[in-house]
DSSP file (Angstrom, degrees, kcal/mol; ACC not computed):
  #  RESIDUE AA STRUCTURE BP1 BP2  ACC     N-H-->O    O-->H-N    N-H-->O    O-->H-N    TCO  KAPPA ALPHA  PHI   PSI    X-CA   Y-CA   Z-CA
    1    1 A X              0   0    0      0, 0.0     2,-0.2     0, 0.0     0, 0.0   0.000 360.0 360.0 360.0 131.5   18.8    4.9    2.9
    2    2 A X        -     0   0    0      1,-0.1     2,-0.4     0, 0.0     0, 0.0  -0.377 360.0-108.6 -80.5 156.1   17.4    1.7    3.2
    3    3 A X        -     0   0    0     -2,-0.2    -1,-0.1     2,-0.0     5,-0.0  -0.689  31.5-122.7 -92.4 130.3   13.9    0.7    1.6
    4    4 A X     >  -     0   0    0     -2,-0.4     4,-0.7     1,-0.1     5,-0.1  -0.271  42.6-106.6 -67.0 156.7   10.5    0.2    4.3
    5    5 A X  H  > S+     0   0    0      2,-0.2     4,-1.7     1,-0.2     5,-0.1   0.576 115.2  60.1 -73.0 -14.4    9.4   -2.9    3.7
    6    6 A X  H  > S+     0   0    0      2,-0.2     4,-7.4     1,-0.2    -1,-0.2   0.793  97.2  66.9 -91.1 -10.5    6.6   -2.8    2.1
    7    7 A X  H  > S+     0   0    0      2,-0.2     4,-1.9     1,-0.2    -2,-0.2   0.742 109.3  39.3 -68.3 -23.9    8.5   -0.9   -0.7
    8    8 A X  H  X S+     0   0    0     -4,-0.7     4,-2.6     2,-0.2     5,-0.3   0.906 110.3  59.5 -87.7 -18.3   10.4   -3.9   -1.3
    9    9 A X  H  X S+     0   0    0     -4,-1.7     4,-2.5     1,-0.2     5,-0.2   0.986 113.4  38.7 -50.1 -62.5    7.3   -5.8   -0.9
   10   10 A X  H  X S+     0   0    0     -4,-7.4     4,-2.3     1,-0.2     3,-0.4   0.902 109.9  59.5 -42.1 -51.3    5.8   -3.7   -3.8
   11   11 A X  H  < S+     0   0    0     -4,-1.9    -1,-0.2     1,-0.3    -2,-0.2   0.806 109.1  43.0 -26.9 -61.9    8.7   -3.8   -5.6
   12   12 A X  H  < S+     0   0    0     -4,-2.6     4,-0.4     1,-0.2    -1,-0.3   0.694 116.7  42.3 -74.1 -35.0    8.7   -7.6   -5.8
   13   13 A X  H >X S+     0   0    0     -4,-2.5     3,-1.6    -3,-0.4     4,-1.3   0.935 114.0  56.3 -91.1 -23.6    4.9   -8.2   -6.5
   14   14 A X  T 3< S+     0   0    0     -4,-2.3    -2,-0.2    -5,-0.2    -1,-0.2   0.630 101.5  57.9 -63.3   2.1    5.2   -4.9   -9.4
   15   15 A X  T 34 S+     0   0    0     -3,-0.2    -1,-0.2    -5,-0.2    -2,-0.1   0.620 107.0  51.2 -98.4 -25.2    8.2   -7.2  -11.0
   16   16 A X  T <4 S+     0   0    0     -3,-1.6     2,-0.3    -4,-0.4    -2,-0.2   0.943 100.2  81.6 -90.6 -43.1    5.0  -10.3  -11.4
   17   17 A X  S  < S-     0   0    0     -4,-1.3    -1,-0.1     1,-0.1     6,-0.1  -0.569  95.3-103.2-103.6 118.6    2.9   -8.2  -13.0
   18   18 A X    >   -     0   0    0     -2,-0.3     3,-3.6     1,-0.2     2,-2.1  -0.057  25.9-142.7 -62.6 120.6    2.8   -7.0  -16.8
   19   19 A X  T 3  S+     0   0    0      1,-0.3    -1,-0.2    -5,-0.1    -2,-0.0  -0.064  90.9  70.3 -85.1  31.1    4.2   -3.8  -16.9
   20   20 A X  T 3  S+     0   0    0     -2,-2.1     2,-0.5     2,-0.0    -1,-0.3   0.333  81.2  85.6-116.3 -18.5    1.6   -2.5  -19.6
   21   21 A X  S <  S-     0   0    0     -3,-3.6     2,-1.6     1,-0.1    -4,-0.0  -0.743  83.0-127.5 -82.1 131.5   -1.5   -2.5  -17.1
   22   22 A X        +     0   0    0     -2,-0.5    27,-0.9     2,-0.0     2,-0.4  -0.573  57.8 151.1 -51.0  76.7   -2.0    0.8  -14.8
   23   23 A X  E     +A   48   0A   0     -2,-1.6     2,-0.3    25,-0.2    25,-0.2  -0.931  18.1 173.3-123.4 140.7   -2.2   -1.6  -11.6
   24   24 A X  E     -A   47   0A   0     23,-1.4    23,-0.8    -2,-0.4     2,-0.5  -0.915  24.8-148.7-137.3 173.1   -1.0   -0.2   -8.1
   25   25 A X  E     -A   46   0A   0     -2,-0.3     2,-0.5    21,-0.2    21,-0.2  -0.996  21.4-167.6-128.2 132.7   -1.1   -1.5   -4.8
   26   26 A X  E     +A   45   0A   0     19,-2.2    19,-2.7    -2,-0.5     2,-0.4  -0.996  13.3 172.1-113.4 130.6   -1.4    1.3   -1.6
   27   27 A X  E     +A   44   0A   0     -2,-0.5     2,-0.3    17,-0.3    17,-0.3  -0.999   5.9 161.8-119.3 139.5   -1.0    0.8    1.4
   28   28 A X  E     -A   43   0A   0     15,-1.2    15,-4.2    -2,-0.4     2,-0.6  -0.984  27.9-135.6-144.4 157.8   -1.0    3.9    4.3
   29   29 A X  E     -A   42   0A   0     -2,-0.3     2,-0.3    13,-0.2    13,-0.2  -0.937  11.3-146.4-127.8 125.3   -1.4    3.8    7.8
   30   30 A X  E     -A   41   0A   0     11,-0.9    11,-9.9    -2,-0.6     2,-0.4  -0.678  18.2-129.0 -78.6 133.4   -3.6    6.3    9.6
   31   31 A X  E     -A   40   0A   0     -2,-0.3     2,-0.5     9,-0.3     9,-0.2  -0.776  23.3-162.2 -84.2 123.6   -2.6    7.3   13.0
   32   32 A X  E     -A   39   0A   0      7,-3.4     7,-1.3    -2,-0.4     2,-0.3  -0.865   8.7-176.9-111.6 127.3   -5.6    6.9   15.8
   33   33 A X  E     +A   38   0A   0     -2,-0.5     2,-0.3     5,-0.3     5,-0.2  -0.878  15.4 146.2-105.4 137.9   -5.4    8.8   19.2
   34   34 A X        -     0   0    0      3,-2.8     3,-0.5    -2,-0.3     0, 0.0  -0.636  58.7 -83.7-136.6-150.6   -7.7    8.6   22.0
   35   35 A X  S    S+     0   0    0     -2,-0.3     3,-0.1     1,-0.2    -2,-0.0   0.594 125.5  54.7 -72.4 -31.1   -7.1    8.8   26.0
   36   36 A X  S    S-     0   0    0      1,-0.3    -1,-0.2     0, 0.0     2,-0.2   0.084 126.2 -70.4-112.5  32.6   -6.3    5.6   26.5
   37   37 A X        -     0   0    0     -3,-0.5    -3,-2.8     2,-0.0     2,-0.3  -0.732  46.5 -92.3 130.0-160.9   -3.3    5.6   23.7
   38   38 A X  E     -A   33   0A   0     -5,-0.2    -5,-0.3    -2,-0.2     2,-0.2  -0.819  31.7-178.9-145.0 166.0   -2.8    5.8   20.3
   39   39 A X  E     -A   32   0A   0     -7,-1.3    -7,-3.4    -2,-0.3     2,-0.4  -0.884  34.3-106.2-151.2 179.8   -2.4    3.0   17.2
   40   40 A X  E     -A   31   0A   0     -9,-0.2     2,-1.0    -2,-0.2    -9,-0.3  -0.930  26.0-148.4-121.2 129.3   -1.9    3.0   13.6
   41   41 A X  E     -A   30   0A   0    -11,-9.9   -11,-0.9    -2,-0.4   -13,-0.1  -0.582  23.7-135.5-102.6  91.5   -5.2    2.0   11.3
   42   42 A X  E     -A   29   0A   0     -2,-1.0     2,-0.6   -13,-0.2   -13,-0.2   0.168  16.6-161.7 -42.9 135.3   -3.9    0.3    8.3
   43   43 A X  E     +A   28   0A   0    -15,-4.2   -15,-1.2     2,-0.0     2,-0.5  -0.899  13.2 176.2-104.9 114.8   -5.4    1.4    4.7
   44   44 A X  E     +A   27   0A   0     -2,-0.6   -17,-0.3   -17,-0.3     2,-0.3  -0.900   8.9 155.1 -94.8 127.1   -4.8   -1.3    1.7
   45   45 A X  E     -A   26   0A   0    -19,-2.7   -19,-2.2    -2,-0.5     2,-0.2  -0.832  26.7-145.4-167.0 142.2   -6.3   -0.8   -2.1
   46   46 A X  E     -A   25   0A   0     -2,-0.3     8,-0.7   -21,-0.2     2,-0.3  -0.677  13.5-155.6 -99.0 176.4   -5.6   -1.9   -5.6
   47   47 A X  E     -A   24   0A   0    -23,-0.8   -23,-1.4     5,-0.3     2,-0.3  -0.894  13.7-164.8-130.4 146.7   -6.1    0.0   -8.6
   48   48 A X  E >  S-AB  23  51A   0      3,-1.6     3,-2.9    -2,-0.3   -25,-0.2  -0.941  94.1 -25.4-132.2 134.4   -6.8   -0.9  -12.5
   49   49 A X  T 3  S-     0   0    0    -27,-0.9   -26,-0.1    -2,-0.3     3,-0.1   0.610 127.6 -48.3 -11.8  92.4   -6.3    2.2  -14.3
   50   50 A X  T 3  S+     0   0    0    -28,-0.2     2,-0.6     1,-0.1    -1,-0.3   0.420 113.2 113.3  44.2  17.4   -7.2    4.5  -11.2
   51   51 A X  B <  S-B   48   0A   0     -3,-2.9    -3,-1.6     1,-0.0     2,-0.5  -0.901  72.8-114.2-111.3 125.4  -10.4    2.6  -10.3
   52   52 A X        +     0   0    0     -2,-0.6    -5,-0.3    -5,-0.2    -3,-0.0  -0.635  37.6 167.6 -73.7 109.6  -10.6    0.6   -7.2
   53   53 A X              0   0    0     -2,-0.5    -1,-0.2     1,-0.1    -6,-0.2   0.659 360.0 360.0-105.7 -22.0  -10.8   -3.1   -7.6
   54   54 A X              0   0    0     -8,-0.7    -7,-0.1     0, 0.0    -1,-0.1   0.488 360.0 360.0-156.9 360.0  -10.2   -4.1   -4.0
C-alpha cells in the first residue's frame, strides 16, 4: 500500500527533528455538506508534549 502524502510529508519533517522532544504534527480533514455540495475543511496543529503550540 502506498503512503498519502502527507504521511511521507510527516515522515520527512519527523526525520529534522530531535527525536527526544514529544513534537507531532496533525493534520485531518473534516468533511462539510450543505445543499449546494460538499468540501473537505482542513484541520492542522502541532504539539510539544501534548500541548498545542500552533
Amino acid at each position: 500500500m502506498k503512503s498519502k502524502p502527507w504521511s511521507k510529508l510527516q515522515s520527512r519533517l519527523y526525520n529534522l527533528i530531535d527525536e527526544n522532544l514529544n513534537f507531532q504534527i496533525h493534520c485531518i480533514v473534516y468533511p462539510m455538506h450543505s445543499e449546494r455540495g460538499s468540501t473537505g475543511l482542513p484541520r492542522y496543529w502541532i504539539t510539544l508534549d501534548k500541548n498545542i503550540i500552533w
